[in-house]
C-alpha positions in Angstrom: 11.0 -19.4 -6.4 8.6 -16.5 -6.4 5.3 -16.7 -4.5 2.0 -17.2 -6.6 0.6 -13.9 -7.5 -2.5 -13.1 -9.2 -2.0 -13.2 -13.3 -4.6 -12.7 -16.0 -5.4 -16.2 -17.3 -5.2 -16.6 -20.9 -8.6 -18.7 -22.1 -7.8 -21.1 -25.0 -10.9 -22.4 -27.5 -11.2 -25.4 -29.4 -9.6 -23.4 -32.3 -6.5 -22.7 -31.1 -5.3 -26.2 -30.6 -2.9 -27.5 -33.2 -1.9 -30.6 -32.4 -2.4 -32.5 -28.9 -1.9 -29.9 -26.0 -0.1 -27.0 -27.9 -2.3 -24.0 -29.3 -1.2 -21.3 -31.1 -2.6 -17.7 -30.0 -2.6 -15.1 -32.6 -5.8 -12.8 -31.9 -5.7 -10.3 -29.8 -5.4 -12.5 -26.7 -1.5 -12.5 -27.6 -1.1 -8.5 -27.1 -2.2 -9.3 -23.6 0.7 -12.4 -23.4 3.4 -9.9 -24.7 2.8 -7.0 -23.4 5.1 -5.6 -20.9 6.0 -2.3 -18.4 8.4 -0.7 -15.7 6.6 0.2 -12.7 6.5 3.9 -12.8 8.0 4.2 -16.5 7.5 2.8 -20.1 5.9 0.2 -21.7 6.5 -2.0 -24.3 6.8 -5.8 -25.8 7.9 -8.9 -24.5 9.2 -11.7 -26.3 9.4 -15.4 -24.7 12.8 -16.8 -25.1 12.4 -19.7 -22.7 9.5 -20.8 -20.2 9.7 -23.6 -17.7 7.9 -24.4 -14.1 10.6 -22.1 -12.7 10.8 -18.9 -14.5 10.0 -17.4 -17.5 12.8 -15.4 -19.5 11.7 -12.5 -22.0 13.6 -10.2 -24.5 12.4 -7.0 -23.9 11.4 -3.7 -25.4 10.6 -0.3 -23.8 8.8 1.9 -26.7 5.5 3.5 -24.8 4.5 5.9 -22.5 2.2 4.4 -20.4 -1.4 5.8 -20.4 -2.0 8.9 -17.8 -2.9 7.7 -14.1 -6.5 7.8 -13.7 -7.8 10.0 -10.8 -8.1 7.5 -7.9 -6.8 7.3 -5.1 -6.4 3.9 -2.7 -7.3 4.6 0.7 -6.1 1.9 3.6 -8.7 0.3 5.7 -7.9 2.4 9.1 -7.6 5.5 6.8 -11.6 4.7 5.8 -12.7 3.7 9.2 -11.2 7.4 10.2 -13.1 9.6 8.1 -16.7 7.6 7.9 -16.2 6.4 11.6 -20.2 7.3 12.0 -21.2 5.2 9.1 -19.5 2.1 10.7 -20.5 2.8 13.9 -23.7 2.9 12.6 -23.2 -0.5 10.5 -22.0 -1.9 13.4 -24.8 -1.1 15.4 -27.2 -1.5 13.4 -25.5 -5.0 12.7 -25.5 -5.9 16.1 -29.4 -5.2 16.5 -30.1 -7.5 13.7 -28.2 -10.2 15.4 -30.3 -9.8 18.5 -33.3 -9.8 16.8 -32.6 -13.6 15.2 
């Protein structure tokens, strides 16, 4: 089984229940239920062909470019504290004198 990882959480309403604990979902919440991608390639639309505590199976299909990257780029935590070193020596510092002080 695959570890938990961090999913969007799809909010039901009062609304969408139909009968005891099903709903139905057919806003635009569902778009965010269905839709799909490759890592580094297309995306698309998913549909659910069988869900149960262990797994969830799909049908799949790849129709969309993905949008372009945006211009960001992630920079590691050791990566940060080498090029603004003085600011967190500062922070540090500075952290350290308001310790003292209490």
């Amino acid at each position: 089984m695959l570890p938990s990882l961090a999913m969007n959480l799809l909010l039901v309403e009062p609304t969408n229940f139909i009968a005891g604990n099903r709903v139905r979902i057919s806003d635009r919440r569902l778009q965010h239920v269905l839709k799909v991608g490759i890592l580094d390639d297309l995306m698309g639309q998913g549909t659910i062909i069988r869900l149960n505590k262990e797994a969830i199976e799909q049908e799949l299909t790849f129709d969309q470019q993905p949008p372009p990257q945006l211009p960001l780029a992630l920079l590691s935590r050791a990566t940060l504290r080498k090029r603004f070193k003085p600011f967190f020596e500062d922070e540090a510092a500075c952290a350290d004198r308001q310790q003292t002080r209490r």
